[in-house]
C-alpha positions in Angstrom: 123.3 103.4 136.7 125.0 105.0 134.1 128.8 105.1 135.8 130.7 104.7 132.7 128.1 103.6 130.3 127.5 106.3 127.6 124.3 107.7 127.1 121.5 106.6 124.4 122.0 108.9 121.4 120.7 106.8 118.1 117.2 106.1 117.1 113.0 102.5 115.0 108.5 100.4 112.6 109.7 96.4 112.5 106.8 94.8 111.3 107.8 92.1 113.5 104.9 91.0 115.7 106.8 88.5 118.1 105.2 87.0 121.2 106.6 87.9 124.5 108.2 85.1 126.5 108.4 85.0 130.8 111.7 85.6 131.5 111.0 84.7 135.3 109.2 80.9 133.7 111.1 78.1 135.2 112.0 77.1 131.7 113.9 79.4 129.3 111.8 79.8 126.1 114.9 77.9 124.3 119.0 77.6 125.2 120.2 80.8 125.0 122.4 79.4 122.5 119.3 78.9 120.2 118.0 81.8 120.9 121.2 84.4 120.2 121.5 82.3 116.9 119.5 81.2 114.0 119.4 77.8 113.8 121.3 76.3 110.3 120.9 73.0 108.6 124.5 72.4 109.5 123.8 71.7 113.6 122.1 68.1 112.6 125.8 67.1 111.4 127.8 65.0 114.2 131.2 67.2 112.7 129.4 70.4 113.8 129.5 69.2 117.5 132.8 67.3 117.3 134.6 70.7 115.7 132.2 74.0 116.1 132.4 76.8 113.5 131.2 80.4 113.9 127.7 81.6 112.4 129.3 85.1 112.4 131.2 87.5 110.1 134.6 88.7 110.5 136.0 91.8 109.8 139.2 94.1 109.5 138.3 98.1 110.6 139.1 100.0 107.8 143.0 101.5 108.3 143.3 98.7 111.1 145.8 96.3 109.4 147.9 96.0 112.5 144.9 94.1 114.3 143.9 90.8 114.5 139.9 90.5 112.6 137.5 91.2 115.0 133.8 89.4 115.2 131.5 91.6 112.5 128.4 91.9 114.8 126.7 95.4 114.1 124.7 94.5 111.4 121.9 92.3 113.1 118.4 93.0 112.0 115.6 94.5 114.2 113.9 90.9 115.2 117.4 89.5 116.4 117.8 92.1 118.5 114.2 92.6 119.3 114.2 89.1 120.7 117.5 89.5 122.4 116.2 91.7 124.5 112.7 90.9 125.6 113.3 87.0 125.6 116.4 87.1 127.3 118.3 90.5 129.0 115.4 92.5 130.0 112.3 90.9 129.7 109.4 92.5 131.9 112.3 94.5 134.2 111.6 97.9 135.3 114.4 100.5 134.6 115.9 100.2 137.9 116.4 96.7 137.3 118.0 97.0 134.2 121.7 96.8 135.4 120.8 93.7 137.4 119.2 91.9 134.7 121.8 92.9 131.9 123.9 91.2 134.9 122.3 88.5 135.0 122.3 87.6 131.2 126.1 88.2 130.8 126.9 85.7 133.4 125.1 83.1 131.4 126.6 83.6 128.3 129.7 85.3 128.7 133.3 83.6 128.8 135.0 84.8 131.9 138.5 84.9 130.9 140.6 83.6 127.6 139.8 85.9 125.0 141.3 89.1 123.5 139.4 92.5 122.2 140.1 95.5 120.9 139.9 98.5 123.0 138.4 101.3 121.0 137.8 104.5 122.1 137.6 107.9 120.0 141.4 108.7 120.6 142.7 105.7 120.1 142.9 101.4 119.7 144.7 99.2 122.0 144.9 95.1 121.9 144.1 93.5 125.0 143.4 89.9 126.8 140.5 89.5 129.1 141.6 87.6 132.6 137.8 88.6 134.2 134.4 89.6 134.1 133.0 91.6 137.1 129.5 91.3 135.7 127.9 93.4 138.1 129.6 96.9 136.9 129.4 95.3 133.4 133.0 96.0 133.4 136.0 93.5 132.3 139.7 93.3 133.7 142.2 92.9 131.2 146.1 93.2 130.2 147.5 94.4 127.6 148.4 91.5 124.5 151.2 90.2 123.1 152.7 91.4 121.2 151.3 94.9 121.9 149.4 96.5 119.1 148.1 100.2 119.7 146.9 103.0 116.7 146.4 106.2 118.0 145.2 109.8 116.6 148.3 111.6 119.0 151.6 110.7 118.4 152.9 111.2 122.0 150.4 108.2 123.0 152.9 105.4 123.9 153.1 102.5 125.9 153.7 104.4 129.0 150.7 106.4 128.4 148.5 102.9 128.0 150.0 101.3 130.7 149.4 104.9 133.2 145.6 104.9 131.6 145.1 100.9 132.8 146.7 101.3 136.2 144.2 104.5 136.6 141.0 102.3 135.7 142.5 99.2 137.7 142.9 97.4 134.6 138.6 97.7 134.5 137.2 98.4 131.4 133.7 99.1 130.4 132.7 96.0 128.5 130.6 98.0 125.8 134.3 99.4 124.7 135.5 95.9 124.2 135.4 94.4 120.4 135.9 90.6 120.3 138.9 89.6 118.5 137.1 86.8 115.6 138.0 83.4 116.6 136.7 80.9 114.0 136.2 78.1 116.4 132.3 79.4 117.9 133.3 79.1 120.9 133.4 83.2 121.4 130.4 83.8 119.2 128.0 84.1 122.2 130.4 86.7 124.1 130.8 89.0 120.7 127.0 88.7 120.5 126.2 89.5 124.0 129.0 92.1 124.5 126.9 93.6 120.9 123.6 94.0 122.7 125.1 95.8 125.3 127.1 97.9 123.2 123.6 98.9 121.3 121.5 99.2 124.2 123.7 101.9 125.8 124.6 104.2 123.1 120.7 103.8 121.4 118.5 102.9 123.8 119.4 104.3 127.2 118.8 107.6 128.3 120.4 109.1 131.1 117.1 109.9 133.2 115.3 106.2 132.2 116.3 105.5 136.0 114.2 108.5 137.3 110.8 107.9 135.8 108.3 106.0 137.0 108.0 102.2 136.1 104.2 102.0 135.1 104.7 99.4 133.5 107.6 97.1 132.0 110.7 98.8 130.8 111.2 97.0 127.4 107.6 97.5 126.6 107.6 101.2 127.5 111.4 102.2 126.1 112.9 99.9 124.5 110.6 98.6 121.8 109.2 102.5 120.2 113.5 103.2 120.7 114.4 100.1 118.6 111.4 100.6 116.0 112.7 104.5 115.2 116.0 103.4 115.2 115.4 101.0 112.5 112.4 103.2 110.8 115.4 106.2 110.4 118.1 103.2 109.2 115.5 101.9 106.6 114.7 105.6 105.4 111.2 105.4 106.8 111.2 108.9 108.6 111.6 112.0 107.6 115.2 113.5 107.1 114.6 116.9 108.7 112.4 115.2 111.9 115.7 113.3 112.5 117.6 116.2 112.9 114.7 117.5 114.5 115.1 114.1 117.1 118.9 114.4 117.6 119.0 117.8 118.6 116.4 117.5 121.0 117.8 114.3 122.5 121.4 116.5 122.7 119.2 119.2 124.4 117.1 116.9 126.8 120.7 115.6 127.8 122.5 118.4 128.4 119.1 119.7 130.5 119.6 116.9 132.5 123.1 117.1 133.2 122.5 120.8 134.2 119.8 119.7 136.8 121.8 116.9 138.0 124.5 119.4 138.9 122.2 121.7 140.5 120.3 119.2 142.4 124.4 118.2 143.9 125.0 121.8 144.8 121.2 121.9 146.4 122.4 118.8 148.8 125.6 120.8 149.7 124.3 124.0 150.7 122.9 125.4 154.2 119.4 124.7 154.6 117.2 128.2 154.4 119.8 130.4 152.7 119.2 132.6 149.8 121.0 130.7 147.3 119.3 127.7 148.0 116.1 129.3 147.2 117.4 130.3 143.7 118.6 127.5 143.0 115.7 125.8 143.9 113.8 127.9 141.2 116.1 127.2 138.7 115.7 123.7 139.1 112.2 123.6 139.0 112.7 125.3 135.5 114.8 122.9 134.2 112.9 119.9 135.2 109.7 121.9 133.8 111.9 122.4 130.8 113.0 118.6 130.7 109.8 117.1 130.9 108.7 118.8 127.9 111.4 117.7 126.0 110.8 114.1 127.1 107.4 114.7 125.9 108.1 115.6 122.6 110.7 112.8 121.9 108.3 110.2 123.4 105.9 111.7 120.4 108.5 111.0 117.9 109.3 107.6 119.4 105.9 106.3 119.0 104.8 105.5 115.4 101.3 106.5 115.8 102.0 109.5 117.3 104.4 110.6 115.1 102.1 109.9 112.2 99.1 111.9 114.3 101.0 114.9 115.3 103.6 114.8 112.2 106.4 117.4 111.3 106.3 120.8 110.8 109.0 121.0 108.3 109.9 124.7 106.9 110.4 125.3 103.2 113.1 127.0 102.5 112.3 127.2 98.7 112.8 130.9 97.3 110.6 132.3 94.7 112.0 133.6 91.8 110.0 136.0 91.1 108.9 137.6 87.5 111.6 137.6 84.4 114.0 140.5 84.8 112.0 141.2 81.3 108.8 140.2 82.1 108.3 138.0 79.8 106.1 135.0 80.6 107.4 131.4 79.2 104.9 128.5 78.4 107.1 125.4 78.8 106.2 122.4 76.7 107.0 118.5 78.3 107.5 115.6 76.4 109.5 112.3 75.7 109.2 112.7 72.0 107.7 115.4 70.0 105.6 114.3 66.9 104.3 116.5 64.5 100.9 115.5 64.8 101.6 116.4 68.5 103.1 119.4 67.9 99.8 121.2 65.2 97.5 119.8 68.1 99.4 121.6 70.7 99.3 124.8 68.1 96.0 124.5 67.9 94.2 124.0 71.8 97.0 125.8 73.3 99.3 128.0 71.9 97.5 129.9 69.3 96.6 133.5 69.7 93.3 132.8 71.0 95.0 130.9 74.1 97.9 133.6 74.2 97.7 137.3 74.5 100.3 138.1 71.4 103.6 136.9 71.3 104.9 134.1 73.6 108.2 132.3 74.2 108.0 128.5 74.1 110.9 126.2 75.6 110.4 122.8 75.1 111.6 119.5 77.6 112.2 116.0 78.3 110.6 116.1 81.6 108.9 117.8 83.9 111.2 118.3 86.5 113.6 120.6 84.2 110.4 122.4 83.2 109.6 123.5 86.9 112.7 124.0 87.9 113.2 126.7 84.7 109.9 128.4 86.0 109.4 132.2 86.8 106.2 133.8 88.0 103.7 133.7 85.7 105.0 130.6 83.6 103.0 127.6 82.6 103.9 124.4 81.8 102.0 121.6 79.5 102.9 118.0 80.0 101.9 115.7 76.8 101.1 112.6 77.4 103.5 109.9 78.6 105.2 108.6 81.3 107.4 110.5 83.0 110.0 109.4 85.9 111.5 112.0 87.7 114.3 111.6 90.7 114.1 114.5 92.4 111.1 116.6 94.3 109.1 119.4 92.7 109.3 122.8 94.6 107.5 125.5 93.3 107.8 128.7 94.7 106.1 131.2 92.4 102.7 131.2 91.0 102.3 128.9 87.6 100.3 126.7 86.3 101.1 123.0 85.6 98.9 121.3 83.4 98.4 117.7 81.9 97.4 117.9 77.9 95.0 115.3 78.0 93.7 112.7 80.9 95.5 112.3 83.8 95.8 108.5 83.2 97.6 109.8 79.5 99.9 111.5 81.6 101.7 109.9 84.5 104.6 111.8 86.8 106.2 108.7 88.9 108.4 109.4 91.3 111.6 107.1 91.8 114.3 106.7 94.7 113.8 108.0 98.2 113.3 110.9 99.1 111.3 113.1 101.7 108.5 115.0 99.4 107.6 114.7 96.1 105.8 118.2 95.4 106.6 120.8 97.5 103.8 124.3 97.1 104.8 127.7 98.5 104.0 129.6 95.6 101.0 132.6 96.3 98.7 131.3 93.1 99.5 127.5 91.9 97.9 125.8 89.8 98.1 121.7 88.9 95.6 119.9 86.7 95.4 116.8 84.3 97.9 115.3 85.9 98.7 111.5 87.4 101.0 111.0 90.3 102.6 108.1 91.7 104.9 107.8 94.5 107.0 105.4 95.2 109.5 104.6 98.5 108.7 107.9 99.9 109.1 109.2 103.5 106.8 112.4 103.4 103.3 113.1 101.5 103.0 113.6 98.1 101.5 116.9 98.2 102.7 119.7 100.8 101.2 123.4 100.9 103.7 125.0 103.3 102.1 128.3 102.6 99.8 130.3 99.5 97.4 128.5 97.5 97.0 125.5 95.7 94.1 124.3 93.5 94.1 120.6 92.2 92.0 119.7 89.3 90.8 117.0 87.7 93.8 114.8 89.0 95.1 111.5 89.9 97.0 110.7 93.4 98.6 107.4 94.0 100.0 108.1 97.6 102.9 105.6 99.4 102.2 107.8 103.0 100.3 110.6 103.4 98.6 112.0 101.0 98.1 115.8 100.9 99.4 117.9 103.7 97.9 121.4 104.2 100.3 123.3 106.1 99.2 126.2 108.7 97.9 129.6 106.8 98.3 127.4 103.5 95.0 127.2 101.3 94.1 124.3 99.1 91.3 124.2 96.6 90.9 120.1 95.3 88.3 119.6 92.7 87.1 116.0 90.6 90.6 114.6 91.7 91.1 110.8 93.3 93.5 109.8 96.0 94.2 106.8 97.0 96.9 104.4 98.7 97.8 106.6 101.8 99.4 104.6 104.4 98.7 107.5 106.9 95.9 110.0 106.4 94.2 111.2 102.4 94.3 114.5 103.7 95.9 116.3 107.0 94.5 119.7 107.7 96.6 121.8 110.2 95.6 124.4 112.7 95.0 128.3 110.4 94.9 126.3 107.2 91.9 127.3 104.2 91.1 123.8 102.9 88.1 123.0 100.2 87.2 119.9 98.5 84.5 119.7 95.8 83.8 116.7 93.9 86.3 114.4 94.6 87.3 110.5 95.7 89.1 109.7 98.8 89.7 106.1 99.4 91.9 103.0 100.3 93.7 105.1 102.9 94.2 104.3 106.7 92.4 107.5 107.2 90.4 109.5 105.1 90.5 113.1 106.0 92.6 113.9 109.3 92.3 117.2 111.1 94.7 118.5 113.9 94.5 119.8 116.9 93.3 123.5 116.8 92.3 123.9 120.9 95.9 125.4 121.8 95.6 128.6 122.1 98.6 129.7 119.7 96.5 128.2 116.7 94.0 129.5 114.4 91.0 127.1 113.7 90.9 126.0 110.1 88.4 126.8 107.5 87.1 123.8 106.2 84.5 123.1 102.9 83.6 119.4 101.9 81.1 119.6 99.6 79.8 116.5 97.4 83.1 114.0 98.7 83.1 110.0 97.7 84.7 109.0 100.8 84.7 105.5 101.1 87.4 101.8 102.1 89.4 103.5 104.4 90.9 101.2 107.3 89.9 103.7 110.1 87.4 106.6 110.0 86.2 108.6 106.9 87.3 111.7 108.7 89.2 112.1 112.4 89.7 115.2 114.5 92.7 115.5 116.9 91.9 116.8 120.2 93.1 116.5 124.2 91.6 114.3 126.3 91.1 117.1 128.5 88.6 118.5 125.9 86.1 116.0 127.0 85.8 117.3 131.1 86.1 121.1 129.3 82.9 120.5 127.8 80.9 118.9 129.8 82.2 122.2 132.0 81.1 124.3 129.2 78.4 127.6 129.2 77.7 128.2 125.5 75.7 130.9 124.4 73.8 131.4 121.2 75.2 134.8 120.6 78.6 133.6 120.9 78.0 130.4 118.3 77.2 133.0 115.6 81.1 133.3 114.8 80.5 129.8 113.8 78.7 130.1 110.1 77.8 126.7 109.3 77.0 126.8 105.8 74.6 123.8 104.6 72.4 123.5 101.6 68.2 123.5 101.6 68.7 119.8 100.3 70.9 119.0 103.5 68.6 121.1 105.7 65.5 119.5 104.5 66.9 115.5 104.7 68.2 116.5 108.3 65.4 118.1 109.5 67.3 120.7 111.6 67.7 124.5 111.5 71.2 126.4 112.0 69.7 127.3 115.9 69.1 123.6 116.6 72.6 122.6 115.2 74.5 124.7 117.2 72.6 124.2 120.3 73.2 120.4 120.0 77.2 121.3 119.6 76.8 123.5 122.8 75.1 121.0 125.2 71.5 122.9 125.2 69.7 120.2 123.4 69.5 116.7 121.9 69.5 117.0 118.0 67.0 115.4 117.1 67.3 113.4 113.4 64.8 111.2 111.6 65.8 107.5 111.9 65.9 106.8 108.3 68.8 109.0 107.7 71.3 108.0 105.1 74.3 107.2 106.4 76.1 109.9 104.3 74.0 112.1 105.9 74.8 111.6 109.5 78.2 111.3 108.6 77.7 115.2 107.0 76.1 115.6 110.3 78.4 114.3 112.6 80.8 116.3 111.5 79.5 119.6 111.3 78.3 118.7 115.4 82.2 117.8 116.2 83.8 121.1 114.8 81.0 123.2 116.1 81.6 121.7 119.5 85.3 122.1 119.4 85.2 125.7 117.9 82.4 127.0 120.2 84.9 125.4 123.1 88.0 127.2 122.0 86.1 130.5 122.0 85.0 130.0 125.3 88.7 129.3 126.3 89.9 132.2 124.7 87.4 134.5 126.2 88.4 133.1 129.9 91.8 133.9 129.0 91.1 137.5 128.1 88.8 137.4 131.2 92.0 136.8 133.0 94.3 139.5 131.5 91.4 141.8 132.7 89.6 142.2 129.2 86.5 142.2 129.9 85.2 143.0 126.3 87.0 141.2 124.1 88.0 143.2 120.6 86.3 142.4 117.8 89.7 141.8 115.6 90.6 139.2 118.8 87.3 137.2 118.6 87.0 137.3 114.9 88.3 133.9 114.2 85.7 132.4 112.6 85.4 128.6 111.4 83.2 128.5 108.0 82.1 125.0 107.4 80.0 123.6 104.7 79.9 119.8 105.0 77.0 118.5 102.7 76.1 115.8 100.5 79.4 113.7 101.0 79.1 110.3 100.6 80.9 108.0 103.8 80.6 104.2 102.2 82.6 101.0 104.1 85.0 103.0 106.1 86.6 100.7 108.5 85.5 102.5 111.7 82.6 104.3 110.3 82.0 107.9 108.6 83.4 110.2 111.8 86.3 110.0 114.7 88.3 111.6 117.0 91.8 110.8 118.3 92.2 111.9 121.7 96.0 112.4 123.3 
């Protein structure tokens, strides 16, 4: 399948909801003619049909001026090509069929013979003239133009050299090397256009081993749509920088896997049957197969948008602290636009007199707050006065201060312009962040990330464009009276070993309220999680959603729980909660473990079983990773399991939270 086609190697959300179209219906949707072009006003005039015109671009590659213009077709937007390809190359074909189809297409709309291209290839440009199309190898035979034009990065590349290379490859070239010289007469727009989708499909779409895997269900549906949305979701800046990289290296790895295994898997057909290097070899492959279904797995996660929003991106701060002054001398930095002297005795008085200060301190005064933070040491603190501040760039704060609004956080507004991945970045061991507003604006990450220490939020104001706050693994976050709203993904994500209390605060107008990851695998910690007196309320999905395997569900029905062993679990609730529920700590954990039906008065609030609900899902899901870590230790041959091993312990306090017209109720879980 892929003899002289190059593998896929670029990246796609279109909002784009277009409806899929038979390709095998007696009748064609529309002419393909219609259908590779948008239709203009212009086709209703007579003169269009008497003397056709191009509807595309042309262009001159940049250093190219020996070459004729060639047709400027690589900027089409996702639906064009989107409907290119389900409507009319691959429709509902499997990924063996995909040659055949392609195949198919071409001979429909491609022009046999008559026009000329531009051979390019990473060494060098040649002119050529197309005399045939063998559609079936995808593959054109051509000659070389007159007069003959070549550009070419070695200087010993002459005419000889072009003529040798053509006679090798029988004058057969692969058609996705080909770039249509322009021709203003349309007649050629339909063979630049169809030579494009080729061209695209094969170096972003395509992967090597598409051939191999099984065709559940159509190709386009299961490849080719999630391929085209990333590659158009990385284009548009709508994914993260870093889990790009993070994509392309794994793509180069998965490839290189393959090639390995393809080689082995050669060798394996060569070799006598029985001997001992076929039975290393067969080892070996049987690693690398292990090692490139994994691979696949993870870039199928990445592919698809909703998984890639579940399981999101672990990226690592590299932000360095800078530790205390070489003379220990603590700063209090002072933002603002303009400084009055009204401003300025008020500041004096709630702030920076001696009954705020212990003796002498050092004040350095800014225009914004990202100069401010940026001038930080440990220790530091910096008062923003009220205005509205615009800031470019992303926050990272690496040592422990505290940034704090002089006023309400509506008075003081930190709106974040241009794209860029994060807007504040924590790894700082003590930071703290009050009386502040923050809006985001064309962003690609959250607006708050704790890669690591703590974080309290007080009495503030998020306006999210994604996600909202992400708590990173062994990070802590304290959020107290503060509103967030406007995530497109979840409020809050909570991560596997994280510390994560809410008090007091408003969580809305999100597609998820509260989202918390997958803790079952064995390498992660289970998070410590406090939501105490929470507004959560006019999220799209659930209030709060758990992330868990699908294979949790047959692990607990399988499950023996014990009461002893639920005692690591502390749930903390208060005597309000206790009283309104009707149910002791023994019955609660009982009903997480299977023993017993929890049995709850019928008038229940419905904040109240939401509180409930909850408490019952991380019980269940702690209690079951307990029991899988004990089997595991069971095993090894512990028998009695250390108490430093066992200690992980899950302390919960989930009461009087409010869950008010959540799309999909107060409580979830997303199983994968």
């Amino acid at each position: 399948m892929a003899d002289g086609l190059p593998s896929g190697g670029g990246l796609g959300l279109g909002a784009m909801a277009l409806e899929r179209t038979n390709w095998a219906a007696e009748e064609e949707p529309e002419p393909l003619e219609k259908g590779l072009f948008q239709d203009e006003e212009s086709c209703s005039d007579c003169s269009y049909h008497d003397k056709p015109v191009t509807s595309l671009q042309s262009f001159v590659p940049e250093g190219k001026t020996l070459f004729p213009e060639i047709f400027q077709t690589s900027q089409l937007l996702f639906y064009e090509r989107f409907r290119a390809y389900q409507d009319y190359i691959l429709a509902d074909c499997k990924a063996s069929e995909v040659r055949e189809f392609t195949a198919e297409f071409l001979e429909k709309v491609l022009e046999p013979s008559g026009w000329r291209a531009v051979w390019h290839t990473n060494v060098f440009e040649v002119l050529v003239e197309v005399t045939d199309v063998d559609f079936a190898a995808l593959k054109a035979v051509v000659k070389l133009a007159e007069p003959y034009v070549c550009d070419s990065e070695v200087n010993t590349f002459t005419l000889d050299c072009v003529k040798e290379l053509l006679e090798l490859k029988e004058c057969r070239l692969p058609l996705h090397e080909l770039w249509v010289v322009f021709d203003g007469s349309g007649v050629f727009d339909q063979t630049a256009l169809a030579i494009e989708h080729v061209r695209f499909f094969y170096q972003n779409i395509w992967r090597s081993w598409d051939e191999e895997e099984e065709d559940e269900y159509d190709y386009f549906v299961r490849c080719v749509e999630p391929r085209l949305r990333l590659y158009y979701d990385i284009l548009e800046d709508r994914v993260p920088s870093g889990l790009v990289v993070d994509y392309h290296n794994l793509l180069s790895q998965c490839e290189e896997s393959y090639r390995k295994f393809l080689n082995l898997r050669s060798s394996l057909s060569n070799c006598n049957s029985d001997s001992e290097q076929e039975n290393i070899s067969m080892v070996e492959g049987l690693k690398l197969y292990s090692e490139i279904e994994q691979l696949k797995q993870k870039l199928k996660l990445i592919e698809n948008p909703l998984l890639r929003y579940v399981f999101g991106y672990q990226k690592n701060s590299n932000i360095q602290a800078k530790g205390i002054r070489p003379n220990g001398q603590k700063v209090t930095h002072v933002v603002s636009s303009t400084m009055m002297t009204g401003l300025l005795r008020a500041l004096l008085r709630d702030k920076l007199c001696e009954e705020h200060c212990e003796g002498e301190i050092e004040v350095q005064f800014h225009r914004d707050p990202l100069s401010a933070i940026n001038a930080c040491f440990e220790g530091d603190t910096v008062i923003v006065c009220p205005g509205h501040y615009m800031v470019h760039g992303t926050f990272s704060i690496a040592d422990s201060i505290e940034l704090e609004g002089y006023g309400l956080p509506d008075d003081i507004v930190i709106e974040k312009r241009g794209k860029g991945d994060t807007f504040v970045d924590c790894t700082g061991a003590d930071i703290k962040i009050s009386n502040i507003k923050f809006v985001q604006h064309d962003a690609v990450e959250g607006i708050l990330i704790i890669h690591r220490g703590k974080t309290t939020l007080e009495n503030c104001v998020l306006q999210c464009e994604t996600t909202g706050v992400t708590v990173r693994t062994s990070a802590e976050f304290l959020m107290k009276n503060s509103d967030l709203y406007g995530a497109k993904g979840a409020g809050i994500e909570i991560y596997p070993g994280s510390k994560c209390i809410l008090s007091d605060n408003g969580i809305h107008h999100c597609k998820e309220g509260i989202l918390i990851k997958d803790f079952l695998d064995e390498h992660y910690d289970i998070p410590k999680i406090s939501m105490v007196n929470n507004i959560i309320h006019n999220n799209e999905g659930y209030g709060v959603v758990l992330v868990k395997p699908t294979i949790f569900s047959e692990l607990q029905d399988n499950a023996h729980d014990g009461i002893e062993e639920n005692k690591a679990l502390k749930i903390q609730t208060s005597e309000e909660a206790d009283a309104a529920e009707r149910v002791d700590l023994e019955e609660l954990i009982q009903c997480a473990t299977g023993r017993m039906e929890l049995s709850v008065r019928t008038d229940l609030s419905e904040q109240v079983e939401g509180n409930c609900e909850i408490v019952n899902e991380l019980v269940a899901v702690s209690t079951q990773k307990g029991h899988m870590k004990k089997k595991r230790l069971s095993e090894l041959g512990i028998t009695q399991a250390d108490d430093n091993l066992m200690s992980q312990e899950m302390f919960v306090a989930i009461v009087g939270n409010q869950f008010k017209w959540n799309g999909k109720g107060s409580f979830g879980t997303f199983l994968f």
